[in-house]
C-alpha positions in Angstrom: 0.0 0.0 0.0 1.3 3.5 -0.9 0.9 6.5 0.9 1.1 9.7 0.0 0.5 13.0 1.8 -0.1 15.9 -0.7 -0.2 18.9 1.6 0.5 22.4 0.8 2.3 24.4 3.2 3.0 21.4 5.7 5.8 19.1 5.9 5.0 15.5 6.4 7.4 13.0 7.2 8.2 9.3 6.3 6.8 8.4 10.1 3.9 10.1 9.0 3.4 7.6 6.2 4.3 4.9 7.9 2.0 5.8 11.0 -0.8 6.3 8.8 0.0 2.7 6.6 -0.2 1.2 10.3 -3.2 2.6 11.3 -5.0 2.1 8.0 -3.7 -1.6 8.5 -5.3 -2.4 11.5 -8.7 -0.6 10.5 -8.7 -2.6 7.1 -8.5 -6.1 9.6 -11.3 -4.8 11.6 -13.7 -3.8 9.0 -12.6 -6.7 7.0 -11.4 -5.1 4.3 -8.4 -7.3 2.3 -5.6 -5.7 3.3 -3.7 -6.1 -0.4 -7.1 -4.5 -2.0 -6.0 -1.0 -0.5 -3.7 0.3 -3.4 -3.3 3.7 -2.4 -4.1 6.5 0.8 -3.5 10.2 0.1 -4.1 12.6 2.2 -4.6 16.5 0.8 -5.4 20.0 2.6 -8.6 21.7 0.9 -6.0 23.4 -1.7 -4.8 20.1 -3.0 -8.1 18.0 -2.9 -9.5 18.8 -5.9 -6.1 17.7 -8.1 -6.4 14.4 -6.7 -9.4 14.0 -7.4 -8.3 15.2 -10.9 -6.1 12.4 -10.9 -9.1 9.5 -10.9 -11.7 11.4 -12.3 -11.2 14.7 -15.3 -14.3 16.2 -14.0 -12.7 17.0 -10.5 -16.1 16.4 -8.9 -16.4 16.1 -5.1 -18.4 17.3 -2.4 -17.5 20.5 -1.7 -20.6 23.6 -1.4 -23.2 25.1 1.2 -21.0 23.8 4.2 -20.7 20.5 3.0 -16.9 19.3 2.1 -16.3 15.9 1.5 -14.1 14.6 4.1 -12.9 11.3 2.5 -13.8 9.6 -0.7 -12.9 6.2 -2.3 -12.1 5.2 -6.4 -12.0 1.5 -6.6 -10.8 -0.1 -9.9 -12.1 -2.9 -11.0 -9.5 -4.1 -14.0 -10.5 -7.1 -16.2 -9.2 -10.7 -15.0 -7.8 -8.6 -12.0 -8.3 -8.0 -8.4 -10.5 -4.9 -7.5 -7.9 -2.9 -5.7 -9.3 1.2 -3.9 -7.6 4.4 -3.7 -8.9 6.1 -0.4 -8.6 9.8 -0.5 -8.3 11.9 3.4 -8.5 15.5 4.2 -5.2 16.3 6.0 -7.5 17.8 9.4 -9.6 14.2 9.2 -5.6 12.5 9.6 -4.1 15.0 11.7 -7.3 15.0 13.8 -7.1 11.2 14.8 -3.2 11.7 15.1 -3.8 14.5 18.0 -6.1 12.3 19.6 -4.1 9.3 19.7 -1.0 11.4 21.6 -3.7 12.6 23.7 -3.8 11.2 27.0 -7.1 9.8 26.6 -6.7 6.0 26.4 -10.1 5.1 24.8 -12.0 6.9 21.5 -15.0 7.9 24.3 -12.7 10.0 25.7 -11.3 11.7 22.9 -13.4 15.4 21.9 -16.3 14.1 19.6 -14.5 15.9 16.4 -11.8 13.7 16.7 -14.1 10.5 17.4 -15.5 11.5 13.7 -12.8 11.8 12.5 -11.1 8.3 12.9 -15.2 7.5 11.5 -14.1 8.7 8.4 -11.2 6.1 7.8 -13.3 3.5 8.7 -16.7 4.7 6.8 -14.0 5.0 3.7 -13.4 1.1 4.3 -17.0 0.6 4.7 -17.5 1.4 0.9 -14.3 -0.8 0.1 -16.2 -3.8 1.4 -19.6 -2.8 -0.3 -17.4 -2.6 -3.5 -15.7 -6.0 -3.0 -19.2 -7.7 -2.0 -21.9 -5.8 -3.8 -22.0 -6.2 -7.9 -21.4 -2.3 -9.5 -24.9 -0.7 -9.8 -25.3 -0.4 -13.3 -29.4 0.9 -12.8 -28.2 4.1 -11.5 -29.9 6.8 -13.7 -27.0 7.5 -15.5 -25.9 7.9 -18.9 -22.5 8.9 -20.7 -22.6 12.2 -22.6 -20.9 12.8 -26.2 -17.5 14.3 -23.8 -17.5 11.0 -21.5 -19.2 12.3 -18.8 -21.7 11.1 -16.6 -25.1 12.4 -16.8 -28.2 12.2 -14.5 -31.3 11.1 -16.9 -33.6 14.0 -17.4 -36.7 11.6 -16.5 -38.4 11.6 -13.0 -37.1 7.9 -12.8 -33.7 8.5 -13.7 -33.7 11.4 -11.0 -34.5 8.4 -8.2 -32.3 5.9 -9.8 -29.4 8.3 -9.1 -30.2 9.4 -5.7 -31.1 5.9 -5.1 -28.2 4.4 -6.3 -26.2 6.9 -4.0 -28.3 6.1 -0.8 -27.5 2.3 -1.5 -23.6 2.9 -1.4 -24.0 5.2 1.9 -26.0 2.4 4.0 -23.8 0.1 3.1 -20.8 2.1 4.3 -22.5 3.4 7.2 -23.8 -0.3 8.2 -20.0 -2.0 7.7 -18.3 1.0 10.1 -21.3 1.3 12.3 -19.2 -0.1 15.2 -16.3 2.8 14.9 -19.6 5.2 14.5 -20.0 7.0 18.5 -23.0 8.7 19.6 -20.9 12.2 20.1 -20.4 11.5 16.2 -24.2 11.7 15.3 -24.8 14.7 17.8 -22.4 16.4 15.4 -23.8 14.7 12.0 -27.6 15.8 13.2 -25.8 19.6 13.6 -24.5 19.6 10.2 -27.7 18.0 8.9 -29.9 20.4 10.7 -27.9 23.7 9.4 -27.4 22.3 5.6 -31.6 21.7 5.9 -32.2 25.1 7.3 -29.7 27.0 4.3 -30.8 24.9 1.5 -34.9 25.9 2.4 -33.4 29.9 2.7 -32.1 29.1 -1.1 -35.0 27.7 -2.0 -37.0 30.9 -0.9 -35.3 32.7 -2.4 -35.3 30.8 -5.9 -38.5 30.0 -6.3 -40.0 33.9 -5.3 -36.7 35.8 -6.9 -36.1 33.8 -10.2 -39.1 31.6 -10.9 -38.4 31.0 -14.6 -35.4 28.7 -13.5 -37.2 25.7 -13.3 -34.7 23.2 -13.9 -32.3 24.9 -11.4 -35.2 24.7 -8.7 -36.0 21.5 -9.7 -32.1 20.2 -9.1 -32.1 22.1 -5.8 -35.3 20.9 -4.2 -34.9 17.3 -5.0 -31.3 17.4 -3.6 -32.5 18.5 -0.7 -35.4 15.9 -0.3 -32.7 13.3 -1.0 -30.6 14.4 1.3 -32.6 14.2 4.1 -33.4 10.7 3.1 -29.8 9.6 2.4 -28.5 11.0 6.4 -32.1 8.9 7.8 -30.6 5.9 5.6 -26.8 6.7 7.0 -28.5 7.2 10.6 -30.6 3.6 10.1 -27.4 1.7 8.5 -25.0 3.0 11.7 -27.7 1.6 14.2 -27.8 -1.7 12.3 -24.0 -1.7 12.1 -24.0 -0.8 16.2 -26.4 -2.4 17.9 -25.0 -0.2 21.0 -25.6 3.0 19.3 -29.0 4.7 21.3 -32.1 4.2 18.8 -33.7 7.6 18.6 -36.4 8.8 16.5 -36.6 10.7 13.9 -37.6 13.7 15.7 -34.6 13.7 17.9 -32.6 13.6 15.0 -34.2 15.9 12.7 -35.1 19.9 13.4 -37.5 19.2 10.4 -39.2 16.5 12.1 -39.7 18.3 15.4 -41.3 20.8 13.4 -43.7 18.6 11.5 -45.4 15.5 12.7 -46.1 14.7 8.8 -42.1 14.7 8.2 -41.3 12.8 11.2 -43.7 10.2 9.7 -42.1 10.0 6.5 -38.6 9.4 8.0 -40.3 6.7 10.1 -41.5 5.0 7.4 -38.6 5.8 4.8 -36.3 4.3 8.5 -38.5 1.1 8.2 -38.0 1.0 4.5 -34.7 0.9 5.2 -34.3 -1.8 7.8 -36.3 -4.3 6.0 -34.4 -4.1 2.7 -30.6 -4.6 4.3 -32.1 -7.7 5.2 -31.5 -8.9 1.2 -28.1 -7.6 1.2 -25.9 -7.6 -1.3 -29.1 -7.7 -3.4 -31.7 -4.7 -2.4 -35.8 -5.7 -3.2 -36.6 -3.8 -6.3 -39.3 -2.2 -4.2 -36.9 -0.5 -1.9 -36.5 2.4 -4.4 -40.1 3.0 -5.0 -40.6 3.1 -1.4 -38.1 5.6 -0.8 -39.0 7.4 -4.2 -42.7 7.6 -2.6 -41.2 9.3 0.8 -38.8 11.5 -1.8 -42.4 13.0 -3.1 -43.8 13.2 0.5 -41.2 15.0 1.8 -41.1 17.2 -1.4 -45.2 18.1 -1.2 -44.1 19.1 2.4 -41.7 21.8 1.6 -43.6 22.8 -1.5 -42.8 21.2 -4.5 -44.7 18.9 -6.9 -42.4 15.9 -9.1 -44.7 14.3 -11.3 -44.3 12.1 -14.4 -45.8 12.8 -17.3 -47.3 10.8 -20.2 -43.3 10.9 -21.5 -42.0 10.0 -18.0 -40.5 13.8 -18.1 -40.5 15.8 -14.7 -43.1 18.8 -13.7 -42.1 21.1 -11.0 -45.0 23.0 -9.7 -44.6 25.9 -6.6 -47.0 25.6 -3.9 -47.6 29.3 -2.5 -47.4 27.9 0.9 -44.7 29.4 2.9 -45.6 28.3 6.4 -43.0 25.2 7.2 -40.1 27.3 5.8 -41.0 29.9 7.8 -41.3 27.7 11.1 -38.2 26.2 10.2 -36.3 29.4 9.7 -37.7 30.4 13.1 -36.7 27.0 15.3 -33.7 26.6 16.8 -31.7 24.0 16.7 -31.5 21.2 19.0 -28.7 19.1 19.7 -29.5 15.1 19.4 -29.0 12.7 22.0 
């Protein structure tokens, strides 16, 4: 396994490599990740991340907007007549986090500050998608198609929009389920934080969109089904890290959600959407093909909450219709937010 640290303005040794390789070793053994799969770790500050990410994909796509930065992310090859080997990608605070922690004088994760309890997460929730990969056949039903240039598309189609998202939320449970044992309950106080303030500026965006610029109906359309996928894909990541820890606390959807305290509907939908959930990891590695109509149903529940109308047409295109009904963005402006227990 190579490691590499790409770091601007920071000097990292050989011990920090071989640290790392050590640390990444005995995480791969307890996820049960073959050791010999892991090609590659590099670790990059923000500056760097995005020509890395260059180096696997031309696009340089990764999460990275509204508050949201991706804080690790894998590329697995899967060569013909060859073994499927990963390249797992760090942010340098994620490594240097874990570091600081284990020089602490705190013997045990528990003890360590919850930022630092997420952050050794990350590692492991990276090796979590390495084992989906080596166990789970590539999804090739993801509402995708290649465009003239190479690059990867998102079907136009209401069912092409769910495939995507779906495909996505698949990945994520699996990843969330495999690491749920490294995942710590001062972890999801944080993860409800972040999912609670990306919520509450994505509805202010929304606002804004839809009563500034109107006429920008596929932008709005891209914007408001992100966000109803979103808050699906965390309830799935929340429901795969309780199936993956049996110790974690259970805890509703309304301790977990500033949306759901708000709305009893909402809190419903994630309920059932959680349940949804449960049931299908059951068939894993292969998902019921009515897992993704259930969650597409709780996509359009959630979206006739906040507003907004996806319907198919006779062509299986999309509508996007604006509801003049202000009322739960406004309360949810208004609330502040809680922290999970």
């Amino acid at each position: 396994m190579r490691v590499e640290f790409n770091v601007s303005g920071m000097e990292s040794s050989q011990e920090d490599c071989h640290r790392l390789a050590a640390i990444v070793s005995k995480a791969a053994e307890a996820t049960g990740v073959p050791f010999e799969s892991i090609e590659e770790v590099i670790v990059a500050t923000p500056e760097t991340f995005g020509d890395i990410v260059g180096r696997f994909d031309k696009s340089r796509k990764y999460t990275n907007s509204r508050g949201i930065v991706a804080a690790g992310k894998l590329y697995t090859h899967r060569p013909a007549n060859k073994r499927m080997t990963h390249s797992i990608l760090l942010q340098h605070s994620v490594v240097a986090g874990f570091f600081r922690a284990m020089d602490s004088a705190h013997p045990t994760i528990d003890d360590w500050p919850p930022e630092d309890q997420r952050n050794l997460y990350v590692l492991f929730h990276e090796l979590g998608h390495c084992l989906d990969h080596e166990r789970r056949s590539e999804d090739t039903d993801d509402g995708t198609f290649r465009t003239g240039s190479g690059e990867r598309a998102i079907e136009p189609t209401f069912r092409g929009m769910c495939a995507y998202y779906h495909s996505i939320l698949l990945s994520e449970l699996a990843a969330c389920v495999f690491s749920g044992f490294m995942f710590t309950a001062a972890a999801r106080v944080l993860d409800c934080r972040m999912n609670d303030t990306f919520v509450r500026t994505q509805l202010v965006k929304l606002k804004g969109m839809t009563t500034e610029t109107p006429g920008e109906l596929e932008a709005i359309r891209a914007e408001a089904a992100g966000l109803c996928w979103f808050i699906l894909m965390q309830q799935a990541k929340e429901a795969g890290s309780r199936l993956g820890n049996p110790q974690l606390p259970s805890a509703p959807p309304t301790e977990l959600w500033q949306i759901a305290r708000v709305s009893d509907r909402v809190a419903a939908i994630l309920e059932k959407a959680d349940e949804a959930i449960r049931a299908a990891w059951s068939s894993y590695p292969v998902f019921p093909a009515s897992f993704r109509d259930q969650l597409s149903d709780c996509f359009v529940e959630l979206g006739e909450f906040l507003g907004y109308s996806f319907q198919k047409n006779g062509m299986d295109g999309v509508w996007w219709r604006y509801f003049a009904q202000m009322g739960a963005l406004l309360a949810l402006e208004a609330e502040d937010p809680a922290p999970a227990t």
